[in-house]
C-alpha positions in Angstrom: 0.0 0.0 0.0 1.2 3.5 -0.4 3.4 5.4 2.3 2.1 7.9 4.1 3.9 10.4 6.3 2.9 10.8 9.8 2.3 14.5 9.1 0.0 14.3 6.6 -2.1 11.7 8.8 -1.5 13.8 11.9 -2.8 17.0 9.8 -5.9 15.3 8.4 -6.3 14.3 12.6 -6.3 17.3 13.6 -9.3 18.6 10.6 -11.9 15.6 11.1 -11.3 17.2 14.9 -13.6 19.5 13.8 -16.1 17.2 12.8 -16.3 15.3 16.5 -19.5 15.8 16.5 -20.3 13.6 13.2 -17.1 11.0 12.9 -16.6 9.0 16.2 -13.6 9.5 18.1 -12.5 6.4 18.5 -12.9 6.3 14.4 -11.0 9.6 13.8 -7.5 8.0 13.7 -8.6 5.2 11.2 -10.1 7.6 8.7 -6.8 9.7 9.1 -4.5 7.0 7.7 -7.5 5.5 5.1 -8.3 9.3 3.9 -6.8 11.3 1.3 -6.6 15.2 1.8 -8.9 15.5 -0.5 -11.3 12.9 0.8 -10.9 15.2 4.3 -11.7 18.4 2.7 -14.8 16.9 0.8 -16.1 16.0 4.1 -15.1 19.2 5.8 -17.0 20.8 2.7 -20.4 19.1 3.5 -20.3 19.6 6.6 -20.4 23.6 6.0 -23.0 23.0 3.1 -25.3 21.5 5.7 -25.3 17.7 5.1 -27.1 16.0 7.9 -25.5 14.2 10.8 -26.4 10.6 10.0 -25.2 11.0 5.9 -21.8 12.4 6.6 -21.6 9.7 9.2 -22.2 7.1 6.9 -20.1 9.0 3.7 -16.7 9.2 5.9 -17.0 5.4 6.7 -17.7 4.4 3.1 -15.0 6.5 1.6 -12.5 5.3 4.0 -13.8 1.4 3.1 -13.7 2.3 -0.4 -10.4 3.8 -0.5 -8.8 0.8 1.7 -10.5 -1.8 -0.9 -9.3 0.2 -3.8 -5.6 0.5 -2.3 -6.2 -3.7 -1.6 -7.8 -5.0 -5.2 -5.6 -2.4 -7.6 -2.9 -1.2 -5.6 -3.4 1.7 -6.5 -5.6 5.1 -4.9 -8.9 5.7 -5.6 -8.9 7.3 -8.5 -11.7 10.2 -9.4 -14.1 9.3 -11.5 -13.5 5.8 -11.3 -13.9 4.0 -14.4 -16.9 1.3 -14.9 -14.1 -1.4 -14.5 -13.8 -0.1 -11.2 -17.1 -0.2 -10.6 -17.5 -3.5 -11.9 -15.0 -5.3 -9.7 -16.4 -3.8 -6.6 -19.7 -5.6 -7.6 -18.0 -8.9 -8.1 -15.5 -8.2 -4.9 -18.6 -8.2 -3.1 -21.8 -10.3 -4.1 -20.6 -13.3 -5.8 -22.0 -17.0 -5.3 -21.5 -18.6 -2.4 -21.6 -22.2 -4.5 -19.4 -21.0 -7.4 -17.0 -19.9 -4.8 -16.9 -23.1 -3.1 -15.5 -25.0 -6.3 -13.7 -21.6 -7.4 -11.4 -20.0 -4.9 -10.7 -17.3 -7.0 -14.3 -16.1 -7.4 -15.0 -12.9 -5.4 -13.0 -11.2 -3.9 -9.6 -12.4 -3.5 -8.2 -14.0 -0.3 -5.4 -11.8 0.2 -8.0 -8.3 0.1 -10.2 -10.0 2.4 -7.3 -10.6 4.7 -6.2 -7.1 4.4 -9.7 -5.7 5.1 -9.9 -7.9 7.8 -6.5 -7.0 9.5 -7.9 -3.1 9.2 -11.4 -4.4 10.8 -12.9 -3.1 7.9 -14.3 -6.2 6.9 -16.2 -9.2 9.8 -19.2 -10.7 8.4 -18.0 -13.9 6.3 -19.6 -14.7 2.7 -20.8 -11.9 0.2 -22.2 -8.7 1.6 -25.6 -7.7 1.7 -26.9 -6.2 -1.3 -28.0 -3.3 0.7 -24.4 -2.6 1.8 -23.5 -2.8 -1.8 -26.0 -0.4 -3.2 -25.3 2.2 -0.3 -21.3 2.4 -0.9 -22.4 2.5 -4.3 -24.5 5.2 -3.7 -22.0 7.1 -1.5 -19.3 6.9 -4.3 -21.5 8.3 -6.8 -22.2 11.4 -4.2 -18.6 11.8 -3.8 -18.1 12.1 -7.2 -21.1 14.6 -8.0 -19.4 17.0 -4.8 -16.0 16.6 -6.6 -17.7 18.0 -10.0 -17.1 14.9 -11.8 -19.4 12.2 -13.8 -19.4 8.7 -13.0 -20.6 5.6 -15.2 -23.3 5.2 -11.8 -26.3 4.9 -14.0 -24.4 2.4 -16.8 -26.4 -0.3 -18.3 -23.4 -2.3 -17.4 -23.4 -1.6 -14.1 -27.1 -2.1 -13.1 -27.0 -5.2 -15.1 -24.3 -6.4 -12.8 -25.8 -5.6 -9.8 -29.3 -7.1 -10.2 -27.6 -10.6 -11.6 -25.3 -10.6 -8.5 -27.7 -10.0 -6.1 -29.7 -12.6 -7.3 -26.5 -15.2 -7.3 -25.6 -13.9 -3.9 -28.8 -15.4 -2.6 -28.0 -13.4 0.0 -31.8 -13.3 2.4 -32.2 -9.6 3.7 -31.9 -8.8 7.6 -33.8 -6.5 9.5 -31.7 -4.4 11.9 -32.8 -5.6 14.9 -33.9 -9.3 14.2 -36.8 -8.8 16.9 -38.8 -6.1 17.4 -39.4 -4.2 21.1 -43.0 -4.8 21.4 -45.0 -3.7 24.0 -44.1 -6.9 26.2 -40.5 -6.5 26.0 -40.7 -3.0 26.6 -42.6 -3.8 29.9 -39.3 -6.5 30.6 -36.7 -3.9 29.7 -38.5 -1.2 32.2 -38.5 -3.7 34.7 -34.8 -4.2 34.5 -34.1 -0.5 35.2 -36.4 0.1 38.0 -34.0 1.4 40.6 -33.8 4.9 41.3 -30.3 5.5 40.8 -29.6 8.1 37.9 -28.8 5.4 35.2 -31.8 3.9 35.5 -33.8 6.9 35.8 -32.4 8.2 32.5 -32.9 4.5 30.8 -36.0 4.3 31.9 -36.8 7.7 30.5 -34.6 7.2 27.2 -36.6 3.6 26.7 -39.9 5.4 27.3 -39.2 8.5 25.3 -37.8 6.5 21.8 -40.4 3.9 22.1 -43.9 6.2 22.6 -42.8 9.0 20.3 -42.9 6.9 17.4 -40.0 4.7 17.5 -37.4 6.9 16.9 -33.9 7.0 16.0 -31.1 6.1 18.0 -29.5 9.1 16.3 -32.4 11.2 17.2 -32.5 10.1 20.9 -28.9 10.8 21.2 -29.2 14.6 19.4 -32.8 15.4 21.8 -32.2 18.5 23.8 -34.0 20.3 26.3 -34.6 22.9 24.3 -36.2 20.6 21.9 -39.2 19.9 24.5 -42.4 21.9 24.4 -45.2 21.5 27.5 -48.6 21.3 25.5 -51.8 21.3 27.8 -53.0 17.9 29.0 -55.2 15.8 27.1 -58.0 13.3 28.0 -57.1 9.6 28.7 -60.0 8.9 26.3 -60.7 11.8 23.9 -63.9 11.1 23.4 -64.8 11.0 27.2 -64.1 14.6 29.1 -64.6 13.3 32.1 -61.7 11.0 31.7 -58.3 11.6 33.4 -56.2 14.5 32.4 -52.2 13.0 31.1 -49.5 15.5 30.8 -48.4 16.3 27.2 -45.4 17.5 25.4 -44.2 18.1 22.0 -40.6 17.1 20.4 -39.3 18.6 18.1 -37.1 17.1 15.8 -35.7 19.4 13.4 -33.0 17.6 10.5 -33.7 13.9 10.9 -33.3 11.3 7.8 -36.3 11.9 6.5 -37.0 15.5 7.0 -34.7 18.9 7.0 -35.2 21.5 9.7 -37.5 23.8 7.3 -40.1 21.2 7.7 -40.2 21.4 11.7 -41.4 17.9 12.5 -43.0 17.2 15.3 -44.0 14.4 17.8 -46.0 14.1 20.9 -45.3 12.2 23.8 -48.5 11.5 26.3 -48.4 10.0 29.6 -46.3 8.0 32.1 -43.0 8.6 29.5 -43.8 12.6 30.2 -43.6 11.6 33.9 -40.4 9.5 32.9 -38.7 12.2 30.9 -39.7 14.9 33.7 -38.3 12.7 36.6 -35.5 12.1 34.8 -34.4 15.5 33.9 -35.6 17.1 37.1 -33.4 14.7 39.4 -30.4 15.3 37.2 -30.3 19.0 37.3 -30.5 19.3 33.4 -32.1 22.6 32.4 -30.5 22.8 29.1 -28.6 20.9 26.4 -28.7 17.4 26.1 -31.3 15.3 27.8 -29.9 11.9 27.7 -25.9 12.2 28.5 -23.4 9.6 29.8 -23.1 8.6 33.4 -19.9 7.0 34.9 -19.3 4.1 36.7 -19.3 6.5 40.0 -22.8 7.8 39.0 -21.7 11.4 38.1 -23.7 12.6 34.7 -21.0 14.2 32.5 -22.1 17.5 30.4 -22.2 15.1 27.1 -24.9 14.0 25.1 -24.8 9.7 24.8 -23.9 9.1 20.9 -26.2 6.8 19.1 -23.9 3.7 19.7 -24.0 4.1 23.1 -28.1 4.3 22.9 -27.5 0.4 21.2 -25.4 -0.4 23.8 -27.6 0.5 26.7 -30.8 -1.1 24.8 -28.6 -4.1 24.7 -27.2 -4.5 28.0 -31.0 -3.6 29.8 -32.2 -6.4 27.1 -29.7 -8.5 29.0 -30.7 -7.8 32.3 -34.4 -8.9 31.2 -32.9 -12.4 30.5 -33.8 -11.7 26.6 -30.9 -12.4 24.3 -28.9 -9.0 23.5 -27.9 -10.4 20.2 -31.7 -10.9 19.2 -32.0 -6.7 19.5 -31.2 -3.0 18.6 -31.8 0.3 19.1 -33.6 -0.1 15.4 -35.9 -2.8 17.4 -37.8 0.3 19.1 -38.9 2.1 15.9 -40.2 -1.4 14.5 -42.0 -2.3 17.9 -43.6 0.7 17.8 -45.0 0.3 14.6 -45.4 -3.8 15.5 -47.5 -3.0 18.5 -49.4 -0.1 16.7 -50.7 -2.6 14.3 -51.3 -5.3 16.9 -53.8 -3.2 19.0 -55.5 -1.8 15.2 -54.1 1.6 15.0 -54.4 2.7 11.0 -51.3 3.0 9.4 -51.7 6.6 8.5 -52.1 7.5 12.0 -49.5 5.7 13.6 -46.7 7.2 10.5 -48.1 10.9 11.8 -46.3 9.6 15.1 -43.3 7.5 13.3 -42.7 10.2 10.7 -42.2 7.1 8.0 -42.3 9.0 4.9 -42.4 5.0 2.6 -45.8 3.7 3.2 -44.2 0.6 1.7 -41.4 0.3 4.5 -43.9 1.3 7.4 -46.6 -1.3 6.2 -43.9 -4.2 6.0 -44.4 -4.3 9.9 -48.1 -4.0 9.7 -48.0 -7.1 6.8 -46.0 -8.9 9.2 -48.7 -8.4 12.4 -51.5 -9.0 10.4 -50.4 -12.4 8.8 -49.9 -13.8 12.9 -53.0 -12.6 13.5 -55.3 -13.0 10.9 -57.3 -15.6 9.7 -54.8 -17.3 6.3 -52.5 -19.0 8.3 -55.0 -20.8 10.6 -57.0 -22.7 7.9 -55.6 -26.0 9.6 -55.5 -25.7 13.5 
């Protein structure tokens, strides 16, 4: 692989700095030594233009994949525009036949660039990648290339021919992100696990709550909430259409740039209830008036001035799933915004209402979890019981 001086990796350090808040620190010094100066000042340039969080995020990591795989396969940098050969070979690199490969060796990618992804832990998952991956580092590449002012063969015949025949000899069955989904029962187990009144459990409790009821959201979004974010509406009836039901305390979220929406469209959710009471608690007994509302807490109990980053909003989801006794490998953070809409079609919500709280802008995707509900508990299935 090329040389590069420690100056030049230091210096391009020292810049995605600057971007902290959207490349993870512990990420910073691979992308320094996988990044060109260029690459670095792309991303800087994004970042000024506005990009959200959550794209840059996923642009830095697939540049610095791409440019390691290049430097692997060709010996050679990533060149700018890469030519459809290019192109090509990253296709057969990585979705190739998992039977031809078994008589052929040499099919896919090659064992020595999957040793030296793997030496970089760039590369864990064995067999070809998921087609999803593909198409996203796809996509990112063609981005890059737009920013840089440059034309790509992206939109080739030959390319999207490619593709679609080695998806379908990848046979390659898609994954949801969280294999289950945090339904209202194993919401009511993980709640149960952090029941104490120390601060970390307050603020899980809260942070469970809080992502679950208003809407499912993002880990991403969880992690950027703020206090300044949260609106007090008036309360509303238990039952709307009883006034003489109980009042519930209300408040609004909003949500500003998120992957679906930009700030101009100023999205908002409401939460309703005992996660209000959560969320309150919470921020009362920590002392937070301003800034984040869900930050880190160390092992002494002290809550630190920074907000939790979505990884660590997995991680906690995971560990409380643990304490529960439920299998931490069977869930994700992504498990709370397909609960939600899991549960929402289990007790008959319509779809349309239930996306006004989700902010799913695919009926397609949001209705995938309804499909799935419906087939358990619909009639089809149960012709011979």
């Amino acid at each position: 692989m090329t040389v590069v001086s420690s100056t030049s990796i230091a210096g391009r350090a020292e810049v995605l700095d600057a971007l902290d808040a959207i490349l993870p620190f512990d990420r910073r010094d691979q992308l320094a030594t996988l990044l060109t100066d260029e690459d670095v000042a792309t991303l800087k340039h994004l970042a000024s233009e506005g990009m959200g969080d959550n794209t840059l995020r996923a642009l830095a990591s697939d540049l610095g994949y791409l440019e390691a795989w290049c430097q692997l396969a060709t010996a050679t940098p990533l060149p700018w525009p890469a030519p459809e050969s290019l192109l090509l070979k990253f296709v057969a690199h990585h979705l190739w036949d998992p039977a031809k490969r078994a008589e052929d060796p040499s099919h896919g990618m090659s064992v020595e660039v999957e040793a030296g992804l793997r030496s970089g832990r760039l590369l864990r998952a064995d067999g070809p990648h998921a087609p999803e991956t593909v198409r996203r580092r796809l996509t990112s590449w063609s981005i890059l290339t737009r920013w840089r002012g440059l034309t790509g063969a992206f939109a080739g015949p030959s390319l999207k021919s490619a593709l679609r025949l080695a998806v379908r000899a990848s046979a390659r069955p898609r994954q949801r992100k969280s294999r289950k989904a945090v339904t209202g029962d194993v919401l009511a187990k993980l709640l149960q696990a952090c029941a104490g009144e120390r601060f970390v459990d307050l603020r899980d409790r809260a942070l469970l709550l809080t992502a679950f009821a208003s809407g499912g959201r993002r880990r991403s979004e969880v992690a950027a909430l703020r206090v300044e974010d949260l609106v007090d509406e008036e309360p509303v009836r238990a039952d709307p259409a009883d006034p003489a039901s109980a009042p519930l305390p209300c408040l609004s979220i909003r949500l500003g740039r998120t992957k679906t929406t930009i700030s101009d469209d100023d999205e908002q959710v409401l939460l309703i209830g005992p996660p209000v009471v959560a969320l309150r608690g919470w921020l009362e007994q920590a002392g937070i008036l301003e800034g984040p509302v869900f930050r880190r807490i160390d092992q002494w109990g002290n809550i630190d001035r920074r907000a939790l980053t979505p990884q660590s909003v997995n991680l906690i989801l995971k560990a409380r799933c643990k304490q529960a006794g439920l299998e931490p490998k069977q869930f994700s953070a992504h498990g709370l915004r397909s609960g939600y809409l899991t549960e929402a079609a289990n007790r008959g919500i319509p779809l349309p209402e239930a996306m006004q709280q989700s902010l799913h802008k695919s009926v397609t995707q949001a209705a995938s979890y309804y499909n799935n509900a419906e087939q358990k508990n619909g009639r089809a299935a149960r012709l011979i019981i």
